[in-house]
C-alpha positions in Angstrom: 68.6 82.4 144.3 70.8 85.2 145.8 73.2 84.3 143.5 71.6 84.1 140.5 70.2 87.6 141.1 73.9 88.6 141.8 75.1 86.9 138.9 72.3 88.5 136.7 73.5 92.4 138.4 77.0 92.0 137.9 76.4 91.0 134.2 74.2 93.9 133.4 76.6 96.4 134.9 79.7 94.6 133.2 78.1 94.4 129.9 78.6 98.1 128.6 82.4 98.2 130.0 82.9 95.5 127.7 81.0 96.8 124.6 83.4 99.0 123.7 85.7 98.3 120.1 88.9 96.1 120.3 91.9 97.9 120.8 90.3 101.1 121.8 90.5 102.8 125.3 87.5 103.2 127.2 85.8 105.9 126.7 87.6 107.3 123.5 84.5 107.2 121.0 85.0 105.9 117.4 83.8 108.7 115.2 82.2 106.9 111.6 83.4 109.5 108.6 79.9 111.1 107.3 78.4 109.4 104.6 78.4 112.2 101.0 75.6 111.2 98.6 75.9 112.8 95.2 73.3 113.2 92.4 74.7 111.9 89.3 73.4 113.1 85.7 71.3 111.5 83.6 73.1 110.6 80.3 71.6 112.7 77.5 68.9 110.0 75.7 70.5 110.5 71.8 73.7 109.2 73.4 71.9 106.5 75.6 70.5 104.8 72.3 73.4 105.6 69.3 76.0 103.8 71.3 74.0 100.6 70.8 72.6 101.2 67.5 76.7 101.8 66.4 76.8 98.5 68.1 74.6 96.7 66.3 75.5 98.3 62.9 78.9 97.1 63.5 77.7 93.5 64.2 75.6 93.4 61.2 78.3 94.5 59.3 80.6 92.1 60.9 78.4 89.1 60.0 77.7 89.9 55.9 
């Protein structure tokens, strides 16, 4: 049982000096580059609904 228990202590403390990211030194943190969220416009509705009309036009005329 004294084992086990030894087994189980030397694991937990051996766990986080192991954690850290292949090929980095210990203690040397990995910083993540911040994440930059950007609204985008909304395209203008006239615009949203002639491109596919033009479309279909063109189509229609394709197929007389």
């Amino acid at each position: 049982m004294k084992k086990l228990v030894l087994a189980a202590a030397l694991s937990a403390f051996a766990a986080p000096a192991l954690a850290a990211a292949p090929g980095t030194p210990k203690g040397e943190v990995i910083m993540e580059p911040p994440v930059i969220v950007e609204e985008t416009e909304q395209a203008s509705t006239p615009a949203g609904v002639i491109i596919p009309l033009m479309l279909i036009a063109l189509i229609a005329a394709v197929a007389d």
